[in-house]
N, C-alpha and C positions, 0 to 999 in steps of 0.2 A: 461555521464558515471560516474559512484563512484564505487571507488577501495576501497577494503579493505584488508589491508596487516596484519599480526601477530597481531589482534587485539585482547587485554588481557583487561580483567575488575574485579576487586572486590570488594567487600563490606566487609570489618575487612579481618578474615581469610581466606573466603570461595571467590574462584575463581566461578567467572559466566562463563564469554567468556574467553576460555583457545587457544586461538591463531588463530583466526578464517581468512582466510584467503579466498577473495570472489572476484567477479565484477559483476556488474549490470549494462548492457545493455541499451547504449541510444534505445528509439524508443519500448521499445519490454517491457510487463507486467513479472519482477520481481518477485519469488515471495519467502518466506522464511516462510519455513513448519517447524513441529517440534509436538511431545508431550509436553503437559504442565509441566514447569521448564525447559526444552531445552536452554530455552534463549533467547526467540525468541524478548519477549519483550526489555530485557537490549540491545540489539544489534539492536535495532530501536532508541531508544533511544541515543545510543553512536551518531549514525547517523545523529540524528538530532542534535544535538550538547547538548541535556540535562543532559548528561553525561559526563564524562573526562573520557577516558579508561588510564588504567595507563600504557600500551604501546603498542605498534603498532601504524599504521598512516589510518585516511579516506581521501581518495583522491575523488576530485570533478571537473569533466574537470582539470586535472592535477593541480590542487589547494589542496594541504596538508591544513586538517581544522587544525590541531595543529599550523602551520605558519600564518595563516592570522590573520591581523591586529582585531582589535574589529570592527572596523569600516566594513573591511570587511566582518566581520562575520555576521554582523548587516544586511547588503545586499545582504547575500545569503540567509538567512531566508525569506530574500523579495522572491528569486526564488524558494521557496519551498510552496507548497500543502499537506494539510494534510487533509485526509477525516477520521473522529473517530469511532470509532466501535458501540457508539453509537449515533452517526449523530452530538453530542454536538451543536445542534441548538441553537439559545437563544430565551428563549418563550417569549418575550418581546417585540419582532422583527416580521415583516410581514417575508412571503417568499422572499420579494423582497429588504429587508431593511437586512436581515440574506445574500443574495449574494453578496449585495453590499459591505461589513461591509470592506471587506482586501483591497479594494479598496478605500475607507472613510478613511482606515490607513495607506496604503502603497503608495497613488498614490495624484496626485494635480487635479483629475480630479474634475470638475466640476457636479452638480447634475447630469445635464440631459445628460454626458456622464456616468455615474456611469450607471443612468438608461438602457442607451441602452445597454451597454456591460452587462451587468445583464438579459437584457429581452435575448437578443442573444442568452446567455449561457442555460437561461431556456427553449430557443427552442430547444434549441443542445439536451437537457436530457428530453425534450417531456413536460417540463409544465407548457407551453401555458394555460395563463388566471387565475394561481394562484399565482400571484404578493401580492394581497391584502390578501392571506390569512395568519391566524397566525398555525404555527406549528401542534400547538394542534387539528386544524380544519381538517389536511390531515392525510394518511395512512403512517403507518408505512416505505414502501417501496418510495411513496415520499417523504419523508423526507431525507431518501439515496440520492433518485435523488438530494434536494437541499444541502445535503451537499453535494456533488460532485460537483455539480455547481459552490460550494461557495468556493471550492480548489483549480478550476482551473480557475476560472475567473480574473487572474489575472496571465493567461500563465506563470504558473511556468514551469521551467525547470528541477524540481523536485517533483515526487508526492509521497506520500506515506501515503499505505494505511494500518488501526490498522483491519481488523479482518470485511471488508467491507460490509458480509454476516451475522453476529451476529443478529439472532431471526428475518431472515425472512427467506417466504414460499423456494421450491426449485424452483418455478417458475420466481420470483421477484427477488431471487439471480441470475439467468442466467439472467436478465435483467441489472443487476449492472454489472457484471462482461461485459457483454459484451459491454457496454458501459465504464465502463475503459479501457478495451483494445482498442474500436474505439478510445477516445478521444487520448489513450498514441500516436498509431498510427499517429493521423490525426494531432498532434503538437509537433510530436516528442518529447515526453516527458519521461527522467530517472522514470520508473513507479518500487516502490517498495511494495511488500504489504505480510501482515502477514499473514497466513490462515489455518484453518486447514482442512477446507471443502476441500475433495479430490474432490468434482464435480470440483469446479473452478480451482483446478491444474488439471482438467482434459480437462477445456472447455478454459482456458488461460494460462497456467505455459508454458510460449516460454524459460525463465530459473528458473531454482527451484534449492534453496539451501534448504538442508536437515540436519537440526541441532539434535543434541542426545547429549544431557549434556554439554551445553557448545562448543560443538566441532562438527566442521563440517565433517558431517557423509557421506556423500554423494552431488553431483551436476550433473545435465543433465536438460532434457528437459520433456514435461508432454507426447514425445511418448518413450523417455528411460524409465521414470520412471519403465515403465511395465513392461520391459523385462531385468532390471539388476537382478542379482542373490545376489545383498548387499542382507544379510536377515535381518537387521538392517531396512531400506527403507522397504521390504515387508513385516515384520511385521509392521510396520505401515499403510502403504498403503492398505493391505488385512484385517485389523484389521475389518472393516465393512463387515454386511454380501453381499451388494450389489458386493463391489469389490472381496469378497471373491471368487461370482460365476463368476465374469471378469477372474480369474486367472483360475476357473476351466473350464471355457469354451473353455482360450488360451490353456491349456495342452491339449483338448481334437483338438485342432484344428480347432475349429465353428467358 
């Protein structure tokens, strides 16, 4: 679980996160919605510690990040998972040499358990027999699949994800998503992630924060979202025409 209590952040004058106060669910996909400039980004960021917020506190399993030592700071980075919004592969790297890589940094294992825990992982995300490829050689949407591999192959305790759907189809997103949510599931993993694609708050948001300038505008689940009356949330939410006729179909009662 990570707690976040009165969390304030700025750059010179201008306040980003003006008091934001949240939790995020062991076990269950996170997720933290918002229009562009919300904040959505500085408040991932505080999170991961690339930030100093200039006051309030992140709590992490009852661990205040502003109290721990360097050292321990050092190794809860180890328990964390970050999948990028755009895969941040390295094209230098096989598929199977890019999973491996957190493990090669963070662990004493030996080659050929590197390798197994690696092939394991690319079974879990379906792909089987593209070990030797390089980046450049697969699809767009496998490439998600390995950087997700490469996030959590090293059972972080915390994941988080920048924007996991960014320039793929809507088929190959409900593929990612629902495999973040089995893995958060099946290892019980603090899943936090950024999104503004309302399908995946629609097909996983188990809790969704709801950012609007800085300040937390709203918080529920992806079947509240639908039925609050915040019109802050439903202009957002209805701002597409898909969801538009979601809201017209619920007033008429279909």
């Amino acid at each position: 679980m990570i707690q976040v209590n009165d969390l304030r952040k700025s750059f010179g004058d201008e306040e980003i996160l003006k008091g934001i106060t949240a939790t995020f669910e062991k076990g269950k996909t996170n997720m933290i919605i918002g229009a562009s400039g919300s904040g959505k980004s500085v408040f991932l960021k505080n999170m991961l510690g690339l930030f100093v917020p200039n006051s309030g506190e992140i709590i992490y399993d009852g661990e205040p990040l502003n109290e721990m030592e360097i050292e321990r700071k050092s190794n809860l980075r180890k328990e964390m998972g970050m999948l990028f919004q755009h895969s941040a592969l390295f094209d230098s790297l096989t598929v199977e040499e890019n999973v491996m890589f957190p493990l090669r940094m963070f662990t004493k294992m030996r080659l050929k358990e590197r390798q197994e825990n690696a092939n394991e992982i690319l079974e879990r995300v379906n792909l089987v027999g593209l070990n030797k490829k390089m980046p450049s050689e697969i699809s767009g949407g496998q490439q998600k699949r390995v950087a997700l591999a490469r996030a959590v192959v090293n059972n972080p305790r915390f994941l988080f994800c920048d924007e996991p759907n960014s320039g793929l189809d809507p088929k190959t997103a409900t593929v990612i998503d629902n495999l973040i949510q089995e893995i958060t599931h099946e290892r019980d993993i603090t899943t936090v992630i950024i999104s503004h694609d309302m399908n995946s708050v629609m097909e996983i948001g188990e809790t969704i924060v709801f950012l609007k300038d800085g300040k937390l505008a709203w918080k529920g689940t992806n079947q509240e979202i639908f039925k609050t009356d915040n019109e802050t949330v439903t202009d957002f939410v209805y701002s597409s025409n898909l969801f538009k006729k979601v809201r017209i179909a619920q007033n008429k009662g279909l």
